[in-house]
N, CA, C and O of each residue as an XYZ file, in Angstrom:
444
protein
N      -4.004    -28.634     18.626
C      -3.910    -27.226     18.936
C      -4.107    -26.426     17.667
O      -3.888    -26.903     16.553
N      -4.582    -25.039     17.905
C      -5.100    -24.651     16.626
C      -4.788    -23.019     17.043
O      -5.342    -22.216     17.794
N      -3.859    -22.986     16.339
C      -3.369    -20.814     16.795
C      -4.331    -20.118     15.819
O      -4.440    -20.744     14.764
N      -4.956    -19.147     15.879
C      -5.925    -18.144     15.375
C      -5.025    -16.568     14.980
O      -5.618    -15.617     15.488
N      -4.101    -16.263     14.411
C      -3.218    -15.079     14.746
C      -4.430    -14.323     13.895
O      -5.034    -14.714     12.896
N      -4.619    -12.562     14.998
C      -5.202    -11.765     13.988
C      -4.633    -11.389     12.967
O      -3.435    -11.664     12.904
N      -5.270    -10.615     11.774
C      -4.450    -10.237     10.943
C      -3.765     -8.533     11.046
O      -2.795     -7.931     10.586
N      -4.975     -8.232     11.972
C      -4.309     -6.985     12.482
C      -4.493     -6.888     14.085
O      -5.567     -6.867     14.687
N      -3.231     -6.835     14.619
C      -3.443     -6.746     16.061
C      -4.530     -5.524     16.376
O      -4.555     -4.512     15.675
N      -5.379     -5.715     17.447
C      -6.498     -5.536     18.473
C      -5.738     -4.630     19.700
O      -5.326     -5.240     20.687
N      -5.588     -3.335     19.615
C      -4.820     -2.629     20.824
C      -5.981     -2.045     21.405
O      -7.017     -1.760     20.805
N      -5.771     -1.910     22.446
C      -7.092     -1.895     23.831
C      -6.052     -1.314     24.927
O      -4.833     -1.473     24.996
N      -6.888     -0.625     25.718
C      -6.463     -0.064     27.067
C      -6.798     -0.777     28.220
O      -7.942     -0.618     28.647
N      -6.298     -1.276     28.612
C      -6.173     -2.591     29.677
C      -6.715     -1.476     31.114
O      -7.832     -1.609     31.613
N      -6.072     -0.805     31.430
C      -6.289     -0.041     32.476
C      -6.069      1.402     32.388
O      -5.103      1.984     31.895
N      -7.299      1.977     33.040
C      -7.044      3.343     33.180
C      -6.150      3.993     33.595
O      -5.588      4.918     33.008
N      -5.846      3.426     35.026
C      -5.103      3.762     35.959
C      -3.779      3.967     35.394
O      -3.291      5.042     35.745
N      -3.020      3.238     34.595
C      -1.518      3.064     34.395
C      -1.979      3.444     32.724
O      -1.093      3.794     31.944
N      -3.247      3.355     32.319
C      -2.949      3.634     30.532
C      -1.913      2.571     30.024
O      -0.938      2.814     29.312
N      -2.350      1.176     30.586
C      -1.708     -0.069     30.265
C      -2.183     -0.349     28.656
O      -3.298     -0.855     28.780
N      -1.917     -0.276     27.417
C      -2.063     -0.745     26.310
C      -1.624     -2.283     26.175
O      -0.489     -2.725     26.350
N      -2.624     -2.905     25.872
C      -2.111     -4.302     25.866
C      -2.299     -4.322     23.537
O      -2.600     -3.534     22.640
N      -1.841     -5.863     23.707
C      -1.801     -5.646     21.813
C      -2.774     -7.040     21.891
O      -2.152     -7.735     22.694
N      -3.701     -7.634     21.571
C      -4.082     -9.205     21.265
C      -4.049     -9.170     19.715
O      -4.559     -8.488     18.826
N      -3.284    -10.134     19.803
C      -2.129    -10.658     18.696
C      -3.175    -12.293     17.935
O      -3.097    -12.719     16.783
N      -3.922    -12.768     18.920
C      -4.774    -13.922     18.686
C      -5.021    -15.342     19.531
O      -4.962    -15.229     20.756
N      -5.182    -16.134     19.205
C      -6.186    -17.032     20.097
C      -5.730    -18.520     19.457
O      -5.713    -18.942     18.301
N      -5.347    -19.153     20.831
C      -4.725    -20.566     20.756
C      -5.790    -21.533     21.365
O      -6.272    -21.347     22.483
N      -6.178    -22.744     20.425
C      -7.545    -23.355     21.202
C      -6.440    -24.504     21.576
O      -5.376    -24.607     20.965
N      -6.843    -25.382     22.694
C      -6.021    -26.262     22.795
C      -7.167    -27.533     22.925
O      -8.330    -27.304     23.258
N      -6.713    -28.756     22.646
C      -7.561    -29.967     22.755
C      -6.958    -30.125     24.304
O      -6.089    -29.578     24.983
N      -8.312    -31.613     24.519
C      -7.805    -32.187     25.965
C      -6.573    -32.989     25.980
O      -6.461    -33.924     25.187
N      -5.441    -32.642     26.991
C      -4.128    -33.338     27.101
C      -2.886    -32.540     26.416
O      -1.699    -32.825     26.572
N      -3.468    -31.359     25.532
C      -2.209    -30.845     25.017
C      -1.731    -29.770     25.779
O      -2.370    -29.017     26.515
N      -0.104    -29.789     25.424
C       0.819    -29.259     26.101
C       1.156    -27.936     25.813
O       1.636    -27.917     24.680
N       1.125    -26.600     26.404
C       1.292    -25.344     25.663
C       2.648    -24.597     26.348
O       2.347    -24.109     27.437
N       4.161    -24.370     25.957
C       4.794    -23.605     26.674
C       4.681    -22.077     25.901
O       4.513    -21.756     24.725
N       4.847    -21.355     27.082
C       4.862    -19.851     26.818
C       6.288    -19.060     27.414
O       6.538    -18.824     28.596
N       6.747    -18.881     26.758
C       8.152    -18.039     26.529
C       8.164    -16.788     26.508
O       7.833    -16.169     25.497
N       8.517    -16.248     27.528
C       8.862    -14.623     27.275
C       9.724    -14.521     28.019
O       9.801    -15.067     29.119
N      11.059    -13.279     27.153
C      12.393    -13.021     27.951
C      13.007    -14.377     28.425
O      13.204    -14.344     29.639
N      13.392    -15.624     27.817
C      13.718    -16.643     28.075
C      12.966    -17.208     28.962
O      13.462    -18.296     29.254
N      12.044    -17.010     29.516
C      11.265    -17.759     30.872
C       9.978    -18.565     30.306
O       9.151    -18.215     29.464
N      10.059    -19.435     30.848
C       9.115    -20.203     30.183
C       7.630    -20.335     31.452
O       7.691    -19.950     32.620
N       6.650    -20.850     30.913
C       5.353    -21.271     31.815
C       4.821    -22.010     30.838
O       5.014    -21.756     29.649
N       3.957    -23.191     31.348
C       3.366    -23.982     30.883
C       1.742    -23.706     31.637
O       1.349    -23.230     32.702
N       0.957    -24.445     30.126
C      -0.276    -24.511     30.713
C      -0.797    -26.126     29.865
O      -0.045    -26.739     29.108
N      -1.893    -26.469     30.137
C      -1.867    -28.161     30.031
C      -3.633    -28.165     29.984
O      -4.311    -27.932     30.984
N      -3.994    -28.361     29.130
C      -5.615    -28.599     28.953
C      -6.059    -30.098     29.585
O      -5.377    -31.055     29.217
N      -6.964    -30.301     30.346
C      -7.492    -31.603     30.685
C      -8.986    -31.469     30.445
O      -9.687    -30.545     30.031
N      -9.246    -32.779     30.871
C     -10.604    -33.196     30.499
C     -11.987    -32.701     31.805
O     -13.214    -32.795     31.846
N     -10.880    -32.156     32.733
C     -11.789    -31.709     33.894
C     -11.024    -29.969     33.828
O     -11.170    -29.421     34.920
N     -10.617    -29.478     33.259
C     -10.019    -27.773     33.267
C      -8.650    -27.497     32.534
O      -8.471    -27.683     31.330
N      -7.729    -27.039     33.405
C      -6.443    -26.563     32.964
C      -5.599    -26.480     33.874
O      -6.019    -26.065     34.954
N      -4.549    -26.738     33.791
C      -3.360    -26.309     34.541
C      -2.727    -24.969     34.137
O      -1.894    -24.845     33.238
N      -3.092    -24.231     34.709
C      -2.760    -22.823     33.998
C      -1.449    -22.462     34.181
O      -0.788    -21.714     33.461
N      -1.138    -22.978     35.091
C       0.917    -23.325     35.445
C       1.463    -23.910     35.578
O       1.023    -25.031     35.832
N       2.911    -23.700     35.528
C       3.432    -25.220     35.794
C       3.888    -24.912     37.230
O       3.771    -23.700     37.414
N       4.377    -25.559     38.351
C       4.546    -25.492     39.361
C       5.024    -24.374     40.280
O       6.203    -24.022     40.327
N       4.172    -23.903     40.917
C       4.260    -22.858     41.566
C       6.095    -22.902     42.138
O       6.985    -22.165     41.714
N       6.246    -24.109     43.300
C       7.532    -23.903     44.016
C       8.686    -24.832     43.462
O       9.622    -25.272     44.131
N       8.446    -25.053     42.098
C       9.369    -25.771     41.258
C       9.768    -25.508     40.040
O      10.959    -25.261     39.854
N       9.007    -25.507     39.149
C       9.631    -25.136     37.816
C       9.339    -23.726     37.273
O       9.864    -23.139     36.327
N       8.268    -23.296     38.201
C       8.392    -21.476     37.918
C       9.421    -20.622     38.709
O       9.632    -19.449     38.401
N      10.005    -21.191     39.653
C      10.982    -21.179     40.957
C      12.466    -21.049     39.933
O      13.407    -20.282     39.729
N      11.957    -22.271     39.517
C      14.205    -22.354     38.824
C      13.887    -21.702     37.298
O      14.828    -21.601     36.510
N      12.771    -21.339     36.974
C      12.101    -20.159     36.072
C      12.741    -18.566     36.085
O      13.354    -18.076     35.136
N      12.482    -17.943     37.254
C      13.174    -16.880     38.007
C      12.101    -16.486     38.243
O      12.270    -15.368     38.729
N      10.606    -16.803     38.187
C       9.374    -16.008     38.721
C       9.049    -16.444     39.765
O       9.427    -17.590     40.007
N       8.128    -15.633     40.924
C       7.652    -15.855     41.894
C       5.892    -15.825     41.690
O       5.669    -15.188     40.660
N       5.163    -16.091     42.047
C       3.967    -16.299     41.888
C       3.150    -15.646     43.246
O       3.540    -16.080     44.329
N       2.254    -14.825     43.263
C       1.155    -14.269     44.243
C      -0.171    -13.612     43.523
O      -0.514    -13.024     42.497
N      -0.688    -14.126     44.789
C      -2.619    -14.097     44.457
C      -2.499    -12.467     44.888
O      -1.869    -12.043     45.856
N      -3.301    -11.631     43.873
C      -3.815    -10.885     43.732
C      -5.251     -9.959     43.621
O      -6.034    -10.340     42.751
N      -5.569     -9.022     44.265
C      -7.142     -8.815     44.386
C      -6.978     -7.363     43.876
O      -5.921     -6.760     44.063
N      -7.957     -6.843     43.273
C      -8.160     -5.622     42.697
C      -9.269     -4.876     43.379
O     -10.123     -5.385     44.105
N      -9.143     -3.485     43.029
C     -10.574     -3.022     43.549
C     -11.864     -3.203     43.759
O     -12.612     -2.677     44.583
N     -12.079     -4.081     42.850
C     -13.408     -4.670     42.185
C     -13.621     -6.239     42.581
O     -14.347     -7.087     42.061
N     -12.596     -6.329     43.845
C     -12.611     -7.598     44.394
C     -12.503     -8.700     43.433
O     -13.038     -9.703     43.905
N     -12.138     -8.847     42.559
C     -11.743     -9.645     41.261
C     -10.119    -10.109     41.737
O      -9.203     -9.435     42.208
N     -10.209    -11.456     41.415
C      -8.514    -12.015     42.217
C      -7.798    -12.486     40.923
O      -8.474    -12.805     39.945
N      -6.549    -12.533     40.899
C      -5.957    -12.564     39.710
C      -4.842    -13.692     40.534
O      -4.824    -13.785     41.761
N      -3.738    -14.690     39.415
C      -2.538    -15.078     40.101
C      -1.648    -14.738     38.953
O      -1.614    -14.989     37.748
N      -0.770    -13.902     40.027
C       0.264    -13.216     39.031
C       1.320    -13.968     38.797
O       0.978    -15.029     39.321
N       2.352    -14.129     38.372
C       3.687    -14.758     37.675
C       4.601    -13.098     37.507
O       4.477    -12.088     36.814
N       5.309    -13.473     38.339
C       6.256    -11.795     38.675
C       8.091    -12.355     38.065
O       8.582    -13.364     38.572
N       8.592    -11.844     37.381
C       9.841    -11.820     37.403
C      10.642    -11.803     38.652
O      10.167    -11.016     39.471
N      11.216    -12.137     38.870
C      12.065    -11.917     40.552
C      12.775    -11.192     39.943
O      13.506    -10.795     40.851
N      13.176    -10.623     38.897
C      14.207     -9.389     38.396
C      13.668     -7.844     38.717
O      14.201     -6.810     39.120
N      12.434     -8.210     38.354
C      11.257     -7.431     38.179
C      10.502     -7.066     38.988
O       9.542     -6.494     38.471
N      10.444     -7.148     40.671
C       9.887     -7.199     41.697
C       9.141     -5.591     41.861
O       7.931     -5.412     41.999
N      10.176     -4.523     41.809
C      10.453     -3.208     42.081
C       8.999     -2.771     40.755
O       8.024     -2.046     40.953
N       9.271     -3.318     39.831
C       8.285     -2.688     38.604
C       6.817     -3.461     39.115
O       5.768     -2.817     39.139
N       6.864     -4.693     39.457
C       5.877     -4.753     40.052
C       4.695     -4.856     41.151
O       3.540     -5.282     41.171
N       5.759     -4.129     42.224
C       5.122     -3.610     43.253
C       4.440     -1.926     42.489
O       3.284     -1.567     42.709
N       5.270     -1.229     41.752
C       4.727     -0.486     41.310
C       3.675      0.077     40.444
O       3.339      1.239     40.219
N       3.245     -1.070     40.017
C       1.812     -1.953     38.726
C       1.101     -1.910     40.005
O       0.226     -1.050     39.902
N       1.084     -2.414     41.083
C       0.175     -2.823     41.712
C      -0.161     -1.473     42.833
O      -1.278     -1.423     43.348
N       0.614     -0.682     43.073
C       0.540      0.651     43.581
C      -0.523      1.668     42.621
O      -1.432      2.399     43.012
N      -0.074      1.430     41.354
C      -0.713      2.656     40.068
C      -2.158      1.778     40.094
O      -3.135      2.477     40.364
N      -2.435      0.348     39.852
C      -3.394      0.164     39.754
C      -4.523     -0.343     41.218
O      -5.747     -0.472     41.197
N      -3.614     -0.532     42.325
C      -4.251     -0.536     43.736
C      -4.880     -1.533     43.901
O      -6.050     -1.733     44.227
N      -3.877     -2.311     43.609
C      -3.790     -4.208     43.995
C      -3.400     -4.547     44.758
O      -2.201     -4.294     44.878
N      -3.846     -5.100     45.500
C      -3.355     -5.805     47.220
C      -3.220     -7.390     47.078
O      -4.168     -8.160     46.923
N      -1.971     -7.713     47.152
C      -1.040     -9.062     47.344
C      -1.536     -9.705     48.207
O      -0.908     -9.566     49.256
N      -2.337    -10.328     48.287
C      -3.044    -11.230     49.091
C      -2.445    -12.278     49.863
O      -2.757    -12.505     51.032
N      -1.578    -12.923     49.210
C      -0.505    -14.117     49.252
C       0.791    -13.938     48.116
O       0.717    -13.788     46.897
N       1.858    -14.005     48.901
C       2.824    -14.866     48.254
C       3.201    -16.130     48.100
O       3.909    -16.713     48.921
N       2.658    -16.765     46.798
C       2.773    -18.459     47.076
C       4.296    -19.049     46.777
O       4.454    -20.269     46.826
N       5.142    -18.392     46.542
C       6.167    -18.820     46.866
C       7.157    -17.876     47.354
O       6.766    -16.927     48.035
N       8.639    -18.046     47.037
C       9.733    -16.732     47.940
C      10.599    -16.593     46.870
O      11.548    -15.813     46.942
């Protein structure tokens, strides 16, 4: 694995709609088989490089579950589908992300 941190964060406007400022901070390459956890607010997600793609999560109705996130497929205006990772704390803020930016919940893959 090989982290790339910029030396000066990259701030960009993610969306019009909400004037979402995101920061890219830099770029993690991963080899085939390595293991990546991602931590935010104590919650963890995993992603897992293979030799045929990625596991971009770790288990939808198991370890993102006793995580505290819920997971649903998402579609945007532009018919572009996204899979979100939602806080279950956080539900209320993000029904409201998806109101400002006019995202329709396609599925809830878990409860």
């Amino acid at each position: 694995m090989k982290f790339y941190k910029r030396k000066k964060k990259r701030k960009f406007i993610a969306s019009k709609n909400s004037k979402l400022e995101l920061n890219d901070i830099g770029k993690i390459e991963l080899k085939i088989k390595d293991h990546l956890t991602i931590q935010v607010n104590k919650k963890k997600n995993e992603i897992c490089a293979m030799d045929w793609g990625l596991y971009a999560t770790s288990s939808i109705n198991s370890r993102l579950k006793k995580e505290g996130f819920r997971t649903a497929i998402v579609k945007n205006q532009k018919n572009k589908i996204f899979i979100m990772i939602v806080d279950k704390n956080k539900i209320k803020s993000f029904f409201n992300y998806c109101k400002i930016e006019s995202l329709k919940i396609i599925k809830w893959l878990s409860k």
